[in-house]
C-alpha positions as CSV (number, residue, x, y, z in Angstrom):
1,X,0.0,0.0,0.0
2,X,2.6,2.1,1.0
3,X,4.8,1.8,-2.7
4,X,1.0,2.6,-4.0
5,X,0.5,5.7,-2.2
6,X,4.3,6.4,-2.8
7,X,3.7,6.3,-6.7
8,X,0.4,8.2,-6.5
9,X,2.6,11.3,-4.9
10,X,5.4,10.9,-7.4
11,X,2.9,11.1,-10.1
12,X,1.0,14.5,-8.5
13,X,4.0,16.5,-7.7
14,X,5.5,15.9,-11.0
15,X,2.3,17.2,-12.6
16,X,2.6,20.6,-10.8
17,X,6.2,21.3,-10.8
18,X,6.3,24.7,-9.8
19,X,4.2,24.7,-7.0
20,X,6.1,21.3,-5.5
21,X,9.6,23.4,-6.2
22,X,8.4,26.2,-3.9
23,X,7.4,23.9,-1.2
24,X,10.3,21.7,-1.5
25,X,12.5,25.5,-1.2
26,X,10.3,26.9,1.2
27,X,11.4,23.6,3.6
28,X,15.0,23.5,2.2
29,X,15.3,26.9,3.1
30,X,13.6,26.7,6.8
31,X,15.6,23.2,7.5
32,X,18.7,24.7,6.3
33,X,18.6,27.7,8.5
34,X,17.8,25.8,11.6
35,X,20.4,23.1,11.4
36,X,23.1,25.6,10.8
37,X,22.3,27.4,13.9
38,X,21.3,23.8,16.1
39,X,24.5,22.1,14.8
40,X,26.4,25.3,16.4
41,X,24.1,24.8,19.6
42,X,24.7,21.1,20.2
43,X,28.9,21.3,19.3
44,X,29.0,24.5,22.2
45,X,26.7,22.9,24.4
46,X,27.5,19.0,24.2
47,X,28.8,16.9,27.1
48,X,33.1,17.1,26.8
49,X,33.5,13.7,28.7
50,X,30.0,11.7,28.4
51,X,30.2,8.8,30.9
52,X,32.6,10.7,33.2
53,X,31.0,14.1,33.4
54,X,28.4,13.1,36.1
55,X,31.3,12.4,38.7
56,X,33.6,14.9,38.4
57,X,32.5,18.4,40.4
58,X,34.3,21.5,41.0
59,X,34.3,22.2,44.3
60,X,33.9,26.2,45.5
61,X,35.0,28.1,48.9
62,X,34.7,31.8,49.8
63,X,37.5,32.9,51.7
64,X,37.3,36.9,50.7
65,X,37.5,39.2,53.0
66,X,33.8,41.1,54.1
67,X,34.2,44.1,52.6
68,X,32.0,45.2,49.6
69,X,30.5,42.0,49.5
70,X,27.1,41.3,49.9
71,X,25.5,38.1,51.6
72,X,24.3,35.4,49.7
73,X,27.3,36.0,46.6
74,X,28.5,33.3,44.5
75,X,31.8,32.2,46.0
76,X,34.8,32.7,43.7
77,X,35.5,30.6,41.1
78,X,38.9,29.7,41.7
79,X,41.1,28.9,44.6
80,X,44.4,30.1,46.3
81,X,47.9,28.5,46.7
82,X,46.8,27.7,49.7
83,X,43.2,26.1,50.2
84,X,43.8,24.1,46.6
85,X,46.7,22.4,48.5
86,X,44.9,22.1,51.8
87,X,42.1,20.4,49.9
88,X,44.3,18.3,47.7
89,X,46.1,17.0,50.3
90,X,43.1,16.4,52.5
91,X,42.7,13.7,50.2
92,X,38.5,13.3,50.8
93,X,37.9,12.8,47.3
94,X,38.1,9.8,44.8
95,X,40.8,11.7,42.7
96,X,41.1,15.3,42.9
97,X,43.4,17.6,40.7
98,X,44.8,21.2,41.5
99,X,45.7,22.9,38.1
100,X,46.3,26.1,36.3
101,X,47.3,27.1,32.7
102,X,50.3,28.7,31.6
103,X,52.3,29.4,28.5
104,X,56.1,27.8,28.3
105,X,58.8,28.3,25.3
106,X,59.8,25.1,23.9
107,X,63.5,24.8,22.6
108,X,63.9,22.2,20.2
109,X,67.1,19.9,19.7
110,X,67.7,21.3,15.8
111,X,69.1,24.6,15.9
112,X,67.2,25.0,12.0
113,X,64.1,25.2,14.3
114,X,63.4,28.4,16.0
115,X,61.7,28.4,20.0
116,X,58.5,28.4,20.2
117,X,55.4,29.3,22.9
118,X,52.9,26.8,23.1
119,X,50.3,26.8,25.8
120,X,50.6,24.2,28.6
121,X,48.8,22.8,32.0
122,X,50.4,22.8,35.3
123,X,49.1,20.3,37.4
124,X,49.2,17.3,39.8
125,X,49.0,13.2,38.6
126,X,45.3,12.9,39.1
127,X,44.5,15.1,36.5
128,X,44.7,12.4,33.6
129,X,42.8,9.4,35.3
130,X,40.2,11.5,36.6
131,X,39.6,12.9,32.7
132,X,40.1,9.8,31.3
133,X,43.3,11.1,28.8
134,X,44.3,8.5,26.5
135,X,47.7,7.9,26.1
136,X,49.7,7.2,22.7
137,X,53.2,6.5,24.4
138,X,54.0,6.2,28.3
139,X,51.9,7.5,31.0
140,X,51.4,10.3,33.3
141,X,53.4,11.1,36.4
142,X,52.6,10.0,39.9
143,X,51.6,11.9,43.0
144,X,55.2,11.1,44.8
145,X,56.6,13.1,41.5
146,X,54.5,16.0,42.2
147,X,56.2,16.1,45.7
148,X,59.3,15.8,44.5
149,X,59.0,18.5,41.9
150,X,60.3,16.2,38.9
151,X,61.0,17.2,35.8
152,X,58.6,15.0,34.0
153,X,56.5,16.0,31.4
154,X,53.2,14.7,29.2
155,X,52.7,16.2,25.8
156,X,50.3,15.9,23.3
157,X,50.2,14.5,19.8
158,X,50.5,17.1,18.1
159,X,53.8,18.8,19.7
160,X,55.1,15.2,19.5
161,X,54.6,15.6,15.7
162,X,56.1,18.3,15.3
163,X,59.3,17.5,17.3
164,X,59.7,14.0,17.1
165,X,58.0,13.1,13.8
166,X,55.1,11.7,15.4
167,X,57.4,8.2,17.1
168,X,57.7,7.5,20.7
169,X,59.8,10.0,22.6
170,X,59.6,8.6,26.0
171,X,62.3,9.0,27.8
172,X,63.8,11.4,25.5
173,X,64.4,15.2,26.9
174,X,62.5,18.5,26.4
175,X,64.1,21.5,26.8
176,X,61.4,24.0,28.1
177,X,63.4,27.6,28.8
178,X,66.7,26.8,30.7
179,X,65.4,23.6,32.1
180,X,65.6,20.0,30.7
181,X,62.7,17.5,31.2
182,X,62.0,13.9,30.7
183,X,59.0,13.3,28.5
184,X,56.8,10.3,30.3
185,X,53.9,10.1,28.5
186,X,52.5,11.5,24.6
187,X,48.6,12.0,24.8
188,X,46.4,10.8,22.0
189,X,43.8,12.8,20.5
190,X,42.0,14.5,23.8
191,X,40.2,18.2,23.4
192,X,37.3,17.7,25.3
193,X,34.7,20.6,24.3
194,X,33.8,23.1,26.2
195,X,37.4,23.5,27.7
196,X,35.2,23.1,31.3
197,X,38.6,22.6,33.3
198,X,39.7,26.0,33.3
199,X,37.1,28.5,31.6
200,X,39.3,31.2,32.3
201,X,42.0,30.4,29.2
202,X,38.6,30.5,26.5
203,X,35.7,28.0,26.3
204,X,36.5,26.8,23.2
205,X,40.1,27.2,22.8
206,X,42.5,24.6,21.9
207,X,43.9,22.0,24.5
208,X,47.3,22.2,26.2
209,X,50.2,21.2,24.5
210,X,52.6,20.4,27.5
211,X,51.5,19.4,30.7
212,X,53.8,19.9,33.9
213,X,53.8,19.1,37.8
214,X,52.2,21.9,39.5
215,X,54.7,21.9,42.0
216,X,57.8,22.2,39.5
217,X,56.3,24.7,37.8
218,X,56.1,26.3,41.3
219,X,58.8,25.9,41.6
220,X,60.9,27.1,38.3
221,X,58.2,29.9,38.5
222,X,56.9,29.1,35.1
223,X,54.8,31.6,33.5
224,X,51.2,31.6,34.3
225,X,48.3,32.2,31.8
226,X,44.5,33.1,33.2
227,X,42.6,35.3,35.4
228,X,43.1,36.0,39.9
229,X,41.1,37.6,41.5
230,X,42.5,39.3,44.8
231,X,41.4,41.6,47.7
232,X,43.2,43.1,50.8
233,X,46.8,43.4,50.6
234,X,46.7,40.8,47.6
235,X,45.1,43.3,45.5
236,X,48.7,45.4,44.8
237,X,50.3,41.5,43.6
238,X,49.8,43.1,40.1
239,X,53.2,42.4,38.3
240,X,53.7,39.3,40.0
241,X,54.6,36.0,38.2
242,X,52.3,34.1,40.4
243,X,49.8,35.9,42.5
244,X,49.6,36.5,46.4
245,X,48.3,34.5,49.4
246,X,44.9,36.3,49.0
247,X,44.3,35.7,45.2
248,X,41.9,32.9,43.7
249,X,44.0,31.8,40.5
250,X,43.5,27.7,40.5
251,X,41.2,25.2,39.3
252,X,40.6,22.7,41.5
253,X,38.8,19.4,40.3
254,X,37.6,16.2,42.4
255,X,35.4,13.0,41.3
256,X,33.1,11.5,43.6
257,X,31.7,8.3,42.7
258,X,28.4,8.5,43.9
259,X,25.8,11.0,44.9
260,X,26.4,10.1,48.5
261,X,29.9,10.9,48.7
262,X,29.2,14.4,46.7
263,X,27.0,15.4,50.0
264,X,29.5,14.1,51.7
265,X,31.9,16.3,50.0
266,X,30.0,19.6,50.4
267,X,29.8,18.8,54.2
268,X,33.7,18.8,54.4
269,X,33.7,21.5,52.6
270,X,31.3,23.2,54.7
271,X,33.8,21.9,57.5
272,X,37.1,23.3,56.0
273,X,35.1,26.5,56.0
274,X,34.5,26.7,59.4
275,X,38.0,25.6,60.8
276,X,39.8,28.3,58.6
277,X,37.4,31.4,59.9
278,X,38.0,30.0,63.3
279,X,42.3,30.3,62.1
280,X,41.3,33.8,61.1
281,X,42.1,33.2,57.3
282,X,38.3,33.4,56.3
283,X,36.3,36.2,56.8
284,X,32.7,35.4,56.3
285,X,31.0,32.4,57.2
286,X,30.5,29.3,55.0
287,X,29.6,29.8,51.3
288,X,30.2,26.7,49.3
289,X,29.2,25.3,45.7
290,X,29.9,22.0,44.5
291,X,28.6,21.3,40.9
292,X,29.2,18.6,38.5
293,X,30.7,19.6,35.0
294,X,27.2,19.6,33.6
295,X,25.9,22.4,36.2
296,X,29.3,24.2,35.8
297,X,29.2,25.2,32.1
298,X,25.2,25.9,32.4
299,X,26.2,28.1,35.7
300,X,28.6,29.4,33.3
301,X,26.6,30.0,30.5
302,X,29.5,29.0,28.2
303,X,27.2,29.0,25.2
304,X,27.3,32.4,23.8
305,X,23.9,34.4,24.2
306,X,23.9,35.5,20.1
307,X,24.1,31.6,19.3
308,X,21.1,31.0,21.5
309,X,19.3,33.7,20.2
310,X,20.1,32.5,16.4
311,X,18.9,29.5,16.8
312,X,15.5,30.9,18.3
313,X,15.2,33.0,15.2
314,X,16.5,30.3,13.2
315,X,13.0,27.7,14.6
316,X,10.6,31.0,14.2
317,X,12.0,31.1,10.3
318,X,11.3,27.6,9.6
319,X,7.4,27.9,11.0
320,X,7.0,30.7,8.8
321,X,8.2,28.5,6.3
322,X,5.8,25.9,7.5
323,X,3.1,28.2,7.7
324,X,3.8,29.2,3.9
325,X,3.9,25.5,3.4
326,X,0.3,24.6,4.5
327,X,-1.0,27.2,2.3
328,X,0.9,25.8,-0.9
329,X,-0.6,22.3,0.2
330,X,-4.1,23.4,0.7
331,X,-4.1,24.7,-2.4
332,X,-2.6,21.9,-4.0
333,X,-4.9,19.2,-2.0
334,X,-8.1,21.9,-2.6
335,X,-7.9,21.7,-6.4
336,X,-7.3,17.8,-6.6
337,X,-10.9,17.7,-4.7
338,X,-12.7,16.2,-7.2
339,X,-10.8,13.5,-8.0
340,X,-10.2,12.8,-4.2
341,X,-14.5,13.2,-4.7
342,X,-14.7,10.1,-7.4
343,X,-11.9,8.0,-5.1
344,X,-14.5,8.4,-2.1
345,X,-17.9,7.9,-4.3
346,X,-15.9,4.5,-5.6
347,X,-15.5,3.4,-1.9
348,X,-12.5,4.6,-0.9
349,X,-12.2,5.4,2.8
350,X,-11.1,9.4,4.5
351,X,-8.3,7.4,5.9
352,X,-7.0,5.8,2.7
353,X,-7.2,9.4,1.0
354,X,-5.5,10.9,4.2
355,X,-2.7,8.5,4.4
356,X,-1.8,9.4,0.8
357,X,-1.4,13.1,1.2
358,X,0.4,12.3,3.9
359,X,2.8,10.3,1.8
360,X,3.0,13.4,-0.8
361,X,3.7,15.7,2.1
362,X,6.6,13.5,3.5
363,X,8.2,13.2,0.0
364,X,8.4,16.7,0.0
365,X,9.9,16.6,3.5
366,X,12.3,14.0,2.2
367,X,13.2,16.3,-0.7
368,X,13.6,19.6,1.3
369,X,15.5,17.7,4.0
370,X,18.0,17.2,1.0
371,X,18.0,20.7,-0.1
372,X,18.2,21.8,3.7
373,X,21.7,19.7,4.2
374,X,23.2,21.0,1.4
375,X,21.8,24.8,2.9
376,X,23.2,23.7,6.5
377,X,26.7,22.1,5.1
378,X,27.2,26.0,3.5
379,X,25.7,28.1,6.3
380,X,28.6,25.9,8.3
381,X,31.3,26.7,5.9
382,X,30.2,30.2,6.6
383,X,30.4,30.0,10.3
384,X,33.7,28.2,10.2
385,X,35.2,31.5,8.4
386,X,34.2,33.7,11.2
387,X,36.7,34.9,13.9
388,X,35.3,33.3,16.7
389,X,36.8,31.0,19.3
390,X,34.5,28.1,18.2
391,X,33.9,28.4,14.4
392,X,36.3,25.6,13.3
393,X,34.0,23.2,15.5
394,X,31.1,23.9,13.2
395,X,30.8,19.9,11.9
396,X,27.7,18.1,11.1
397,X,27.9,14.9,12.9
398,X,25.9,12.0,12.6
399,X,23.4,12.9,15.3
400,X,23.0,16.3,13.9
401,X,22.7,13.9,9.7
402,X,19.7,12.1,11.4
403,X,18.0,15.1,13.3
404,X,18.4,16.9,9.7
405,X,15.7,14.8,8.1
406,X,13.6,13.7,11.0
407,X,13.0,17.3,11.5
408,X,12.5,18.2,7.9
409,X,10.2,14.7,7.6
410,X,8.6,15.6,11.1
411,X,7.8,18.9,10.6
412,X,6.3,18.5,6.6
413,X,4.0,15.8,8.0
414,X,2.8,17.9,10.8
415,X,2.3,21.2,7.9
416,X,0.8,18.5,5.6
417,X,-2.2,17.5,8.3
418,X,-5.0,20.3,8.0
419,X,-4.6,20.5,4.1
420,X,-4.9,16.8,4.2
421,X,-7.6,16.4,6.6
422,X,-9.9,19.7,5.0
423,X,-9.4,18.0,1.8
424,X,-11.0,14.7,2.6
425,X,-14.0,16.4,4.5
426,X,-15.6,17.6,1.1
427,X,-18.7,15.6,0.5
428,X,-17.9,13.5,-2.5
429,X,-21.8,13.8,-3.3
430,X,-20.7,18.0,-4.2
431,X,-17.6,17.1,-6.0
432,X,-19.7,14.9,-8.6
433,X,-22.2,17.3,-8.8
434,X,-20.1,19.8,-9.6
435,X,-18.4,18.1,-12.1
């Protein structure tokens, strides 16, 4: 019945060419702008490590001094020197990770090769377990090497391309500034998206390239990359290579296995709170946060407000591309009512004649749907030419392929229901009579 009906459409849109072109454009061109704009949505909003996310939080602590803030304030976003290694080495968490970005000149072994910046991660062993990093060659370090201040270092593929020729330099040296280190571990592909580790070095931008114990780049005073916040006496640390006691300028990451130990988790912190105003170092009482990676970027909002806001004007496009469409296909359906009249006098049923205008509006949805891929695959090119941080992430995937012609096959057969349904009401007794 269905290869029937299927034939039947074929066979009517091919007698009305023009009208079936404007409908299949009007849908191409709705679909098209829609997916452009909801393929940018889902790549900015997506999950950066699905299966993990859920049990990883970032844990927040307020220990600013009282004055011009008001009660009930969102603690600060990062941590100092201080409470990042009080709660690191408090050790209450399944893993936990202190970190911060920076930027380190590589010196490479050929003097043909000039030095070179690339951006880098200081930051203690957990980090790669608790993100689940793959690793090409070698491994991370190990907490007794962030104690020790060793001069190990991970780096990624693509700076192991580009100085090694892509084989396995483990165990061979890197020469970052005046100080040598021993290369442990290459990282395999890994750029989770949004960069949710440490917001403050761009949402989107590209991962580290070197990746360092925290406490030897402490220690060698490497140079730090992102934001500090300060107050007091910290707030004249401007200048410095790392900021003051009382400055917020680390990320600090921990994974809790289960729901139970998270409220666990935000009772210590709680705690930690407490036992540090009663030391005098925190002013104000308690004011903790702990939130998984999920809740962090939507507290965030790392999704830019114009790419929500396109996407809205992108959905109210396509309806009035809709709307245009159910007046094409009345139209259509309308003049066809005398035959649709004889089909009914000859005993066919409203539901027969219904189901095959629903097949003719669904091969129009199937044909826009084409047109609006080829629409979306442009308006992407377009997007990935702009200056922004994200543009180059602008990919149709196949999730985004699928939801491409379910929504243009959804939405026709929804546009294709009230032309459909008014034109199997007419009395068939009318039609002949009229005819």
């Amino acid at each position: 019945m269905l290869a029937y009906y299927l034939d039947l459409a074929l066979r009517s849109l091919k007698r009305n060419k023009a009208l079936t072109a404007l409908m299949v454009l009007a849908i191409a061109l709705g679909i098209g702008a829609s997916m452009t704009t909801l393929t940018v949505l889902h790549v900015l909003s997506g999950d950066p490590l699905p299966g993990r996310s859920g049990t990883l939080y970032y844990p927040q602590i307020d220990p600013r001094d009282n004055s011009g803030q008001l009660p009930g304030v969102e603690p600060p976003e990062q941590v100092t020197l201080i409470d990042g290694l009080n709660l690191l080495h408090a050790g209450r968490a399944d893993r936990q990770a202190l970190m911060t970005g920076g930027s380190v000149p590589i010196q490479p072994d050929s003097s043909a090769v000039d030095p070179f910046y690339v951006e880098s991660r200081y930051t203690t062993a957990d980090f790669f377990p608790m993100f689940g990093t793959r690793f090409r060659y070698g491994r991370g370090w190990n907490a007794a090497d962030d104690e020790a201040k060793a001069r190990e270092v991970v780096i990624n593929g693509e700076l192991n391309e580009r100085l090694f020729g892509g084989a396995d330099s483990v165990g061979r040296n890197l020469r970052i500034a005046d100080a040598s280190f021993r290369i442990v571990g290459v990282l395999d592909d890994w750029e989770p998206t949004p960069h949710f580790y440490d917001l403050n070095t761009g949402s989107y931008g590209r991962a580290e390239q070197v990746f360092v114990p925290l406490q030897t780049a402490l220690d060698l005073k490497m140079e730090h990359n992102g934001s500090n916040d300060c107050w007091g006496r910290g707030a004249g640390g401007v200048g410095r290579i790392y900021p003051s006691e009382s400055c917020v300028w680390l990320q600090f990451w921990v994974q809790l296995d289960s729901s139970s130990k998270a409220a666990d988790y935000q009772q210590f912190l709680v705690h930690y709170s407490h036992e540090q105003k009663a030391l005098g170092r925190f002013a104000k009482a308690p004011n903790v946060r702990l939130r998984n990676v999920m809740q962090w970027l939507a507290h965030e909002r790392v999704v830019p407000d114009d790419v929500r806001l396109q996407t809205g004007l992108a959905f109210g496009f396509l309806l009035v591309c809709l709307v245009n469409t159910v007046g094409l296909m009345l139209a259509k359906f309308m003049r066809r009512a005398g035959d649709l009249g004889v089909r009914r006098a000859l005993g066919a049923s409203k539901r027969s004649l219904f189901g095959q205008l629903l097949v003719e509006s669904g091969v129009i949805g199937v044909v826009g749907g084409v047109g609006g891929l080829l629409l979306a695959g442009l308006g992407l090119w377009v997007v990935r030419q702009r200056p922004s941080s994200y543009a180059a992430l602008a990919h149709l995937d196949g999730t985004m392929l699928l939801t491409t012609f379910a929504l243009a096959l959804g939405s026709t057969l929804l546009a294709g229901m009230l032309p459909a349904w008014r034109a199997c009401q007419v009395p068939p007794a009318l039609q002949l009579k009229s005819n």
